[in-house]
Each structure stands twice: as C-alpha cells, then as structure tokens.
C-alpha positions as CSV (number, residue, x, y, z in Angstrom):
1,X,0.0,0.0,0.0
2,X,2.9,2.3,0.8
3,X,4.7,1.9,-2.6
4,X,1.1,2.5,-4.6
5,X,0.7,5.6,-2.6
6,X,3.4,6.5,-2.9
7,X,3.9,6.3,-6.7
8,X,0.4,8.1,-7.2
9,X,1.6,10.9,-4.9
10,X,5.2,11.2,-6.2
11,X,4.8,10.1,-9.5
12,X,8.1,8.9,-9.3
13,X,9.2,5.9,-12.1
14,X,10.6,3.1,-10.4
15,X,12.8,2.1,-13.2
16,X,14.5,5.4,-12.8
17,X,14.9,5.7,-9.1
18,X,15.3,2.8,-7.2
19,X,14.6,4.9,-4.0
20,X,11.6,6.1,-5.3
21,X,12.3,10.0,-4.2
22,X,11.5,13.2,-5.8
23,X,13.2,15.0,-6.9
24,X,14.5,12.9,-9.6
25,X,16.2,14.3,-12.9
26,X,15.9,12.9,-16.2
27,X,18.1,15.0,-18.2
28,X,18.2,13.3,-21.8
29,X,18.4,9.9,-20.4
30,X,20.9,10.9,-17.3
31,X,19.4,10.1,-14.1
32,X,19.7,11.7,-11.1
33,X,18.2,11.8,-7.8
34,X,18.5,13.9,-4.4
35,X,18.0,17.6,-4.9
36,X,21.4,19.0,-3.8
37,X,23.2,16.6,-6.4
38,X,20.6,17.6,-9.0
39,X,21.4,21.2,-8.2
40,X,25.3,20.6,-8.4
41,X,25.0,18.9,-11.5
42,X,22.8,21.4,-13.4
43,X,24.9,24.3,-12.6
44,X,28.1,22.3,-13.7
45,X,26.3,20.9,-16.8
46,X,24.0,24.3,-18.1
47,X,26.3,27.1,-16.0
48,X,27.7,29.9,-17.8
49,X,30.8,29.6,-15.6
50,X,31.7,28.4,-11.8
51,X,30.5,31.6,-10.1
52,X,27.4,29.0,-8.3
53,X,29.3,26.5,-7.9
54,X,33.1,27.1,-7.6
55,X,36.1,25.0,-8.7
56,X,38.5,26.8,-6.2
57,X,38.7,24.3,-3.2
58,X,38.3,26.6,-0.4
59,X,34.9,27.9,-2.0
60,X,34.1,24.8,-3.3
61,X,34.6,23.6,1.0
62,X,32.6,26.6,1.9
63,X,29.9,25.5,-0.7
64,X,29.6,22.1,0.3
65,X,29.7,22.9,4.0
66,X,26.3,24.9,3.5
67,X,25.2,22.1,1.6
68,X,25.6,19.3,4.3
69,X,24.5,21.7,7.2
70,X,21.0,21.8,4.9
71,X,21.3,18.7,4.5
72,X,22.1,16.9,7.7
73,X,21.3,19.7,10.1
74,X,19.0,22.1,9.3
75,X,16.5,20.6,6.5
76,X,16.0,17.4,8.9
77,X,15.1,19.7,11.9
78,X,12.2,21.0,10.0
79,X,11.7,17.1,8.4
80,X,11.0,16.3,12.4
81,X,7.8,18.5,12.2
82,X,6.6,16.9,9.4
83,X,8.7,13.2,7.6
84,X,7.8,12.5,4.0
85,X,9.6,11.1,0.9
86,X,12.2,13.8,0.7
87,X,16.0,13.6,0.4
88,X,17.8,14.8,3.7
89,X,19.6,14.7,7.0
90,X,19.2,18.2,9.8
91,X,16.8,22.0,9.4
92,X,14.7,20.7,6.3
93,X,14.3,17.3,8.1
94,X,13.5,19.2,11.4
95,X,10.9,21.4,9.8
96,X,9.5,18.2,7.8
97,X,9.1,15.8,11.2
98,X,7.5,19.3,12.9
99,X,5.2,19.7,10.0
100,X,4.0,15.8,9.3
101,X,2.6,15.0,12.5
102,X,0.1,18.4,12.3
103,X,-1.0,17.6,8.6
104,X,-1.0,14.0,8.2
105,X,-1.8,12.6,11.9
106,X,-3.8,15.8,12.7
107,X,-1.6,16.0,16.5
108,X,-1.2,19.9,17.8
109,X,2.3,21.6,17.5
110,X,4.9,19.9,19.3
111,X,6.9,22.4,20.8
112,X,10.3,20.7,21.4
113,X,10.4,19.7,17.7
114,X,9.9,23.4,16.8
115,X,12.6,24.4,19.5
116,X,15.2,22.1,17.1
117,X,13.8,24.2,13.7
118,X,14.8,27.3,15.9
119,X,18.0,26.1,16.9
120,X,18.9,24.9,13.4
121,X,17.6,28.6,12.2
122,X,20.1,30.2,14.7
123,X,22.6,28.5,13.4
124,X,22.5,29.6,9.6
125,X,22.0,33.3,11.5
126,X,25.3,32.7,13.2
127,X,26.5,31.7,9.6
128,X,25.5,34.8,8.1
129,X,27.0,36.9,10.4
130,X,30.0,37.0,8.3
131,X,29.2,36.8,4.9
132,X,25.7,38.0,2.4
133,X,25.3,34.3,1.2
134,X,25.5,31.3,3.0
135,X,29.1,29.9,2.1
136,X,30.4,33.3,1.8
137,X,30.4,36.8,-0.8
138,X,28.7,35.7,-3.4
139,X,25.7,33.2,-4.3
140,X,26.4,29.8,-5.0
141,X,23.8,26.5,-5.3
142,X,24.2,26.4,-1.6
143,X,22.1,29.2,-1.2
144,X,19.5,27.5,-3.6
145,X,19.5,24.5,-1.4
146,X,19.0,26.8,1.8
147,X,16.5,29.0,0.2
148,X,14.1,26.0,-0.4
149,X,14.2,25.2,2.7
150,X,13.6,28.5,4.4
151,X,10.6,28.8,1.9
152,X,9.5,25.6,3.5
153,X,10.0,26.9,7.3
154,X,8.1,30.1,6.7
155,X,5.2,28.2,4.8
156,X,4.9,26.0,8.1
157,X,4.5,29.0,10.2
158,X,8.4,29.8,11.6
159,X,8.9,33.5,11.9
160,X,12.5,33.8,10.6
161,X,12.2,37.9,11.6
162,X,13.7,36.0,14.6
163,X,16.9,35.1,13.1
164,X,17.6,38.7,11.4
165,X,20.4,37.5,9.2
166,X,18.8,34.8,7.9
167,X,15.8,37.1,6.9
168,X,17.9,39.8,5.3
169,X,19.7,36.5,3.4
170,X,16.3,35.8,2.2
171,X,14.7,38.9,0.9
172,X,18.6,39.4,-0.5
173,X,18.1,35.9,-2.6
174,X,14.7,36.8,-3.1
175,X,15.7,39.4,-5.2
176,X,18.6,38.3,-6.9
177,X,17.8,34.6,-7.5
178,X,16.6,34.2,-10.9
179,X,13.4,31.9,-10.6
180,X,12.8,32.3,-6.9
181,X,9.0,32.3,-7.3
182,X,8.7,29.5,-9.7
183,X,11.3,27.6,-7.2
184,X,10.8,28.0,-4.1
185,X,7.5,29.9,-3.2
186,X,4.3,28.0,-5.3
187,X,5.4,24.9,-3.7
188,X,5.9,25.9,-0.3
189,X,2.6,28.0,-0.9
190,X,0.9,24.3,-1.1
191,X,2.5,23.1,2.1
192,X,1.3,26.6,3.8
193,X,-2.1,25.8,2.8
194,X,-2.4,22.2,4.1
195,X,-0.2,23.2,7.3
196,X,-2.7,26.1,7.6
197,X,-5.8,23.1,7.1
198,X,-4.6,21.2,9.4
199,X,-4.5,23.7,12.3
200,X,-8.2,24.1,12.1
C-alpha cells in the first residue's frame, strides 16, 4: 500500500529511481536523484561559468559545508515536524518531522520539535553573520539549497524575523535569484495551505 501511494503521490518511475524520491532528474536519459546533487549537477552541466558552484577548493569547501549543514542539520530539523519522501539529513528534516505529524496525523504543534527548527535557524543566522550568502560573498547553489528550505519553514509557520540574518539572506536571494518564485515559493505555498488546514 505504501509503494502504490506513494507512486500516485510522487509520480516517481521506479525504473528510474530505485529509492523512489523526488526529486529525480531525467536530463536526456541521465538520471539523477537527491536535490542537492541535481542542483550541483545542473549548474556544472548548463552554467555559464563556476560563479554558483566554484572550482576553487576553499569555495568549493565553503559550498559544500552549507550544503551538508542543509542537508544533515537544518533541512532534517524542520523534516522532524513533518517526515515524507524527501531527500535529507538536519533543518529541512527538522521542519518536515514538525510539520508531518500536524497535517498527516492531525496532532497539535509539538513544541520541542519546533525548538530544534529554531535552533537549526540560529545556526544559519550565526552563519551569516559573516558573509551576504550562506558559504560566503557571493551566491552559489548552496544558497539555492538553503533558500528552499527556508521557503519551507516560513510556509509552516516559523517566523525567521527571529533570526535577522537569515531574513535579510532571504529577501537578499529573493531578489537576486533568478526563478525564486517558480522555485521556491508555489510549492511551499501548497504546504502553507495544508499546514494552515490542518491547524483548524
């Protein structure tokens, strides 16, 4: 029952992804799943140069530090509020297992799984203190990765106006990422409005 589910929901092809996750890439018959490899990979294969995702080793490091953080420490803090079928490992994760529970087992807030999104979101603020993008002067996929997952945290009710670099970061890549809408914000509008069902 949980794979047919999970096939209508996803729409995910088996035959491409063995761990039936979205997102997956087809990109002319290249296969590719988890969303911060599909975002590497992209900007290698269609960039106009290495300005998002830099060669140089210590950016490169700086790039890929950002990228594990949302990947292993912030992104599963907000996957605590609220576990689905997403690649992950610390804030997206937190704000997912926060969310889930509210929208798909219709339980109240729980407020020590929102205290780790909070944490997680102080420590991208502490981050920032430094530098205008997440792994340092200029923007790079990291702050892609990070961006989709702050999307995610405000559409499930965190006030980030709490973390004041990490807001400032946002409206900043808000601005200047091209796509940001079409990325980020329908998709987390659709988790805003069952989050928001939910509470009811």
């Amino acid at each position: 029952m949980g794979k047919v589910r999970h096939t209508r929901i996803l729409g995910v092809d088996f035959q491409l992804n063995p761990l039936h996750t979205i997102p997956t890439l087809n990109d002319k018959g290249f296969i590719l799943w988890e969303s911060r490899a599909i975002l590497q990979y992209l900007t290698d294969r269609y960039g106009k140069d290495d300005t998002l995702n830099p060669k140089i080793p210590k950016r490169s490091g700086m790039v890929n530090q950002i990228l594990y953080f949302d990947a292993c420490t912030l992104f599963p803090r907000i996957l605590q509020y609220f576990i689905l079928y997403f690649d992950a490992c610390t804030l997206f994760p937190r704000i997912l297992q926060y969310f889930y529970p509210i929208v798909f087992q219709h339980q109240p807030p729980d407020p020590d799984k929102a205290e780790k999104v909070e944490e997680a979101l102080g420590h991208l603020n502490a981050f920032l203190d430094k530098h205008p993008w997440v792994a340092g002067p200029y923007m790079t996929v990291a702050d892609f990765a990070i961006a989709a997952t702050i999307a995610t945290a405000k559409a499930v009710q965190f006030d980030i106006s709490k973390h004041p670099n990490v807001e400032s970061w946002y409206n900043r890549a808000k601005k200047t990422m091209s796509g940001f809408e079409e990325i980020n914000e329908k998709g987390a509008a659709m988790m805003e409005e069952m989050f928001k069902k939910s509470l009811e």
